[in-house]
C-alpha positions in Angstrom: -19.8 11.2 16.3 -18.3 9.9 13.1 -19.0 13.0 11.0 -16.6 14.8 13.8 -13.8 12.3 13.6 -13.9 12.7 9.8 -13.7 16.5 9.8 -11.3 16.5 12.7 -9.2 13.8 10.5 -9.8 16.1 7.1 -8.4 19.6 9.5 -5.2 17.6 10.5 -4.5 16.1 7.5 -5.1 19.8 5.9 -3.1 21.0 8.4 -0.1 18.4 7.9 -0.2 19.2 4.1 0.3 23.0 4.7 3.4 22.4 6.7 4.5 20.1 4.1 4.2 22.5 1.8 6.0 25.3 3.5 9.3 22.8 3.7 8.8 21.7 0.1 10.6 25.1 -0.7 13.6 23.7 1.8 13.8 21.0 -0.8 13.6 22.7 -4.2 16.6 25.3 -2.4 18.6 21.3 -2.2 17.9 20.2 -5.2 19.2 23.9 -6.9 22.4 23.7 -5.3 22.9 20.2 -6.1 22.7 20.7 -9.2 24.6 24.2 -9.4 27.2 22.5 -7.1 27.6 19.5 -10.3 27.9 22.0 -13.2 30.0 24.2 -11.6 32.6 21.4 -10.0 32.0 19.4 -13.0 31.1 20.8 -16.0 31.9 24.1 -16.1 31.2 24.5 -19.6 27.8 23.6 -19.4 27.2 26.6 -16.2 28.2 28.9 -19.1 25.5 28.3 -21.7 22.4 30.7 -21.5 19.9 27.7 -22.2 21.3 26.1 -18.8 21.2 29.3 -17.3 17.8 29.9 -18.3 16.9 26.6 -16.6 18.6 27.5 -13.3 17.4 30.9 -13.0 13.5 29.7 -14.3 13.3 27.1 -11.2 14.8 29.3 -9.2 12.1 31.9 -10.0 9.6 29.4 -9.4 10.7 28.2 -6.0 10.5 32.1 -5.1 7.1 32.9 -6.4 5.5 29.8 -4.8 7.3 30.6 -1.3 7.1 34.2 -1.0 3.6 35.1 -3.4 2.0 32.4 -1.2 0.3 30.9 -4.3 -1.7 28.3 -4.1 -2.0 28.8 0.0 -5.3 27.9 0.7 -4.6 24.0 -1.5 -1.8 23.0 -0.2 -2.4 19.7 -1.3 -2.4 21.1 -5.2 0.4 23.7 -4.3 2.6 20.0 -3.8 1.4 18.9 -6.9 3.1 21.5 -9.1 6.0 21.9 -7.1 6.5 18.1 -7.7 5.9 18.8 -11.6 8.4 21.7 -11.2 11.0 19.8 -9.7 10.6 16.7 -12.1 10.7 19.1 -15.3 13.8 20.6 -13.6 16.1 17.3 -13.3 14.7 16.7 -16.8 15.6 20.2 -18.5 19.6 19.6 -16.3 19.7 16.2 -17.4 18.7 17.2 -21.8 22.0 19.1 -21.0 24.3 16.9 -18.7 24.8 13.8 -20.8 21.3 12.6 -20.2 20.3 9.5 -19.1 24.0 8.8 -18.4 24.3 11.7 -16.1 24.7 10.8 -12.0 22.0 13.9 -12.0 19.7 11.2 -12.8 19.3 10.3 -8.9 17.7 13.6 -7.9 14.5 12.3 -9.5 14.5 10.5 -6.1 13.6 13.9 -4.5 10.4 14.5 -5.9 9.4 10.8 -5.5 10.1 11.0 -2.0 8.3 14.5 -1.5 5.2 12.4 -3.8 5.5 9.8 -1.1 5.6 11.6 2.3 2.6 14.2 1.2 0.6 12.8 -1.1 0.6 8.9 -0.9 0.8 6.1 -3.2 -1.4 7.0 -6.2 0.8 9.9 -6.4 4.1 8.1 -6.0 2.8 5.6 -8.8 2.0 9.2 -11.7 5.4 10.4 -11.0 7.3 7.2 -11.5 5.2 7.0 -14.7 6.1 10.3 -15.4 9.9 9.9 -14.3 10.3 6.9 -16.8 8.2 8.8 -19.6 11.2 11.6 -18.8 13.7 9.0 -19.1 12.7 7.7 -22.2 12.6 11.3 -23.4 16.0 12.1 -22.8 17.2 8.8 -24.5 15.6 10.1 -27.2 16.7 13.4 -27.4 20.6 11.4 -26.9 20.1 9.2 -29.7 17.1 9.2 -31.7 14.2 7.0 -31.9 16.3 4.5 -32.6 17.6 4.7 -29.4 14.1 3.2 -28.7 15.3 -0.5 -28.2 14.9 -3.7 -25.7 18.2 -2.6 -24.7 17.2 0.9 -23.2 14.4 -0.7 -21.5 16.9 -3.0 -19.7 18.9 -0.2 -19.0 16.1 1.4 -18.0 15.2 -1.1 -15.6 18.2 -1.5 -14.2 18.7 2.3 -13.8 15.0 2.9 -12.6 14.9 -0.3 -10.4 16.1 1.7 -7.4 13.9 4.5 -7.7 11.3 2.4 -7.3 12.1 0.1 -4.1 12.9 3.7 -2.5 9.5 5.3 -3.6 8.0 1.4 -1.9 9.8 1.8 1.1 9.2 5.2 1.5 5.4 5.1 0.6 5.0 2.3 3.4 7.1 4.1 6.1 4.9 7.1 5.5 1.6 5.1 6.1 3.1 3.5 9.4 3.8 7.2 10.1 -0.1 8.4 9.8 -1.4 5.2 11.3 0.5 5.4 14.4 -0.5 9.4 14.8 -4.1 8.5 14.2 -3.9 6.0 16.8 -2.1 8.5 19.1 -4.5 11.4 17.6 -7.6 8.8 19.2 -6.0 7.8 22.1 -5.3 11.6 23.1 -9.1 12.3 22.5 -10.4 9.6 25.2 -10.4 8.7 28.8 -8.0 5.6 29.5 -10.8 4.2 31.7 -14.3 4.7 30.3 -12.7 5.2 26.6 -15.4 8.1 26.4 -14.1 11.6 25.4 -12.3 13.6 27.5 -12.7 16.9 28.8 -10.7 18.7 26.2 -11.9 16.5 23.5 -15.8 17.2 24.4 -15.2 20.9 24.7 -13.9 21.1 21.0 -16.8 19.0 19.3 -19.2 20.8 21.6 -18.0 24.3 20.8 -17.9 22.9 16.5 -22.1 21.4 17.6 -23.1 24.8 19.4 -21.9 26.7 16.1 -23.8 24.6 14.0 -27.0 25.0 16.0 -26.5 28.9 16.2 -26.1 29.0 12.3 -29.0 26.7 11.5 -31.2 27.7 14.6 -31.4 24.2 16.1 -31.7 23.8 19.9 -29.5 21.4 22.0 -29.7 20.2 25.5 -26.3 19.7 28.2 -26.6 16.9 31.0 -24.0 17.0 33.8 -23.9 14.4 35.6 -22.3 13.9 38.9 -21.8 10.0 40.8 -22.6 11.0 44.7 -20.9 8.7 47.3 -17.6 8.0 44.8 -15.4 9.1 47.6 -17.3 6.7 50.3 -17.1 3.6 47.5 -13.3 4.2 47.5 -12.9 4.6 51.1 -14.8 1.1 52.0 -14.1 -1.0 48.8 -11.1 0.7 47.1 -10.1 2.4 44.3 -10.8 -0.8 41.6 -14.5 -0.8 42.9 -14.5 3.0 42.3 -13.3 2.6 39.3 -15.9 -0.1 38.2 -18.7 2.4 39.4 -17.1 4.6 37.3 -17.4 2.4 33.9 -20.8 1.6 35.1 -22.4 4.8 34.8 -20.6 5.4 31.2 -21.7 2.1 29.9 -25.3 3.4 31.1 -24.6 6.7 29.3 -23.3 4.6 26.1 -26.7 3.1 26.1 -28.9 5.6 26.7 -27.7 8.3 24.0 -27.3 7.9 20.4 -24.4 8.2 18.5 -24.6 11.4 16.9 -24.4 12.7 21.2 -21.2 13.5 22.7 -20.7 11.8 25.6 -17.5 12.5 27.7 -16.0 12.2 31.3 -15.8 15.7 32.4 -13.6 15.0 35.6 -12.8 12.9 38.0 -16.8 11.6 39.0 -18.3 13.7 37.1 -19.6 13.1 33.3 -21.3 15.5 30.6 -23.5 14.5 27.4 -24.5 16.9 24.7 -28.1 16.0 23.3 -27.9 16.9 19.6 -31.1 18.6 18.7 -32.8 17.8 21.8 -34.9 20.7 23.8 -35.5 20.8 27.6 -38.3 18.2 27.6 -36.5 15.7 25.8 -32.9 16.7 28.1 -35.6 16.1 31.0 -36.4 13.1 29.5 -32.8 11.7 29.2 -31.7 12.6 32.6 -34.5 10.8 34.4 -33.7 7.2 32.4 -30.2 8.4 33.2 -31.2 8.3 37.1 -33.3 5.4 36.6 -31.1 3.3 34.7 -27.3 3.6 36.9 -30.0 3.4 40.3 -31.1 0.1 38.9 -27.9 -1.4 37.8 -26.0 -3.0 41.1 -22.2 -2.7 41.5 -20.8 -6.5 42.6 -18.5 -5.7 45.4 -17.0 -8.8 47.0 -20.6 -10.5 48.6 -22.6 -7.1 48.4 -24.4 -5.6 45.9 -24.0 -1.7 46.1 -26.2 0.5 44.2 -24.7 3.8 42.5 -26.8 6.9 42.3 -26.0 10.0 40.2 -27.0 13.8 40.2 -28.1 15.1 36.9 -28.3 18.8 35.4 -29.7 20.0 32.4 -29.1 23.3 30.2 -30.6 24.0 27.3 -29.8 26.4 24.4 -30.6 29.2 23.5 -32.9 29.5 26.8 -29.8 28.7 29.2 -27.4 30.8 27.6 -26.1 31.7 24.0 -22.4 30.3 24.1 -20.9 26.9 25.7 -19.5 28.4 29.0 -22.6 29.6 30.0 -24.5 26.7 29.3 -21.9 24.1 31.6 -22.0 26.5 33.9 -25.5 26.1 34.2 -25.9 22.8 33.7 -23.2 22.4 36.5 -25.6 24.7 38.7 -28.4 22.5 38.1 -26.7 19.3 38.7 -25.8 20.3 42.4 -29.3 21.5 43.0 -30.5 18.1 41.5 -27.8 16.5 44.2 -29.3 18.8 47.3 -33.3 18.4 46.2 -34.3 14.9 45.6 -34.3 12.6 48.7 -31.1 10.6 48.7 -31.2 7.0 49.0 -30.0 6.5 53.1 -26.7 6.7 53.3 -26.1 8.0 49.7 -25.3 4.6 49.2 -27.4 1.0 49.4 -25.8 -1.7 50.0 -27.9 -5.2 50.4 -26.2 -9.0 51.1 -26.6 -11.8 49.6 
């Protein structure tokens, strides 16, 4: 099911942006005081003059209308994107008026880097340095002219912009460990630690996303449940390791008897459940029997005895066996215990033949 991991990868990574985006405003609220903190402490003068004020007050209006007016809600990801801009144009308008490239103000440019770098990633990280040193050439220029335009600025420049950078690195590569390790967690959660199928809470969210596809296009899909009979009397004679290896056989068997655009899953303890995509009754019918066949046939090695697994198999259909997913497991579940209780049982539930 790669499509599903892809769109369950696209929701969280939607989802991480618009929580991102609602703390941005947290950050702008920092930089503002910063920044009002420095003028006011420092350069009193400079609070005064209506141009500066202008700046303060325009951010500030900014930071207000993208937090409260909810603009930009539904793209978080481009809602970032201007508050980035907005934040770099900020520290730029402060610094044409605090001395410039001289100015200590010239750190907070680390804030926007750092937001570029935690939400958005490394392209991102690389346009606002670009756009951080265009700003920083700007302001020499406003300072002194484009004369100021010299081998020597572009030292200082490197020597003032040098940090910025191994901090925007750092943080760039700390933020991909970050998402790689939750995407490992994020699979890991999804699975079963012993058959690495899906689990039950895993199946029951792709299932419910494949049932509303198949209402809305009309397409018909087929449930198998699929029970292992005798698991209890494997564990009580061989233990709990042969249990589990009669476990992992019947989900290899599962593996190679669906294709991968199926959901296959361990629903509970013995018990497993597939979701044919696209597949009616006689082709569910179909499935289940090779499913019978197939874990029948394949022994269990159990010290010097070969011990053969059997399984009871269900099938639901929809629309035929109901119109939502609860319906449909329940009946599949139904159908699995009459499977269980109708076909003649190998003796014993369980054959076991020696060397």
């Amino acid at each position: 099911m790669k499509s599903d991991r892809i769109d369950r990868s696209l929701e969280i990574e939607q989802a991480q942006l618009r929580g991102f985006a609602r703390s941005i405003s947290e950050i702008e609220w920092l930089l503002l005081i910063l920044v009002i903190l420095y003028l006011f402490v420092t350069r009193p003068d400079l609070a005064e003059r209506p141009a500066v004020l202008a700046v303060l007050f325009g951010f500030a209006g900014f930071v207000l209308a993208f937090r409260y007016i909810r603009v930009l809600a539904v793209r978080p990801g481009l809602k970032i994107v201007f508050e980035i801009l907005a934040m770099v144009a900020f520290v730029t308008g402060v610094l044409a008026f605090a001395n410039g490239v001289r100015s200590p103000l010239l750190n907070l440019y680390l804030l926007p880097i750092i937001t570029a770098a935690l939400a958005l990633g490394k392209r991102a990280v690389l346009l606002v340095m670009l756009l951080v040193v265009a700003c920083y050439l700007l302001l020499a220029t406003l300072d002194g002219g484009t004369e100021a335009l010299s081998a020597r600025l572009l030292a200082e420049a490197l020597g003032v912009l040098t940090p910025l950078v191994l901090v925007a690195f750092s943080t760039t590569l700390l933020a991909e460990n970050i998402n790689a390790s939750k995407q490992r967690i994020r699979a890991l959660s999804d699975r079963d630690e012993l058959t690495s199928l899906y689990n039950r809470t895993a199946f029951l969210r792709l299932a419910e996303r494949e049932h509303g596809n198949a209402a809305r296009n009309g397409r018909p899909y087929s449930l198998l449940m699929i029970d292992i009979e005798g698991l209890k009397a494997i564990n009580d004679t061989y233990g709990h390791e042969a249990g589990n290896r009669a476990i992992k056989l019947v989900a290899d068997a599962l593996g190679r008897l669906t294709r991968s655009t199926d959901i296959v899953a361990r629903y509970g303890d013995d018990q497993f459940v597939v979701l044919l995509v696209e597949a009616d009754r006689a082709v569910a019918e179909e499935v289940a029997q090779r499913v019978r066949n197939v874990v029948f046939s394949t022994t269990l090695e159990v010290d010097v005895k070969m011990v053969r697994v059997k399984v009871g198999v269900g099938v639901a259909s929809f629309p035929e066996d109901g119109n939502a997913l609860a319906p449909l497991v329940s009946a599949a579940d139904r159908a699995m215990y009459k499977d269980k209780h109708d076909r003649e049982p190998p003796k014993g539930r369980l054959v076991i033949r020696r060397r």
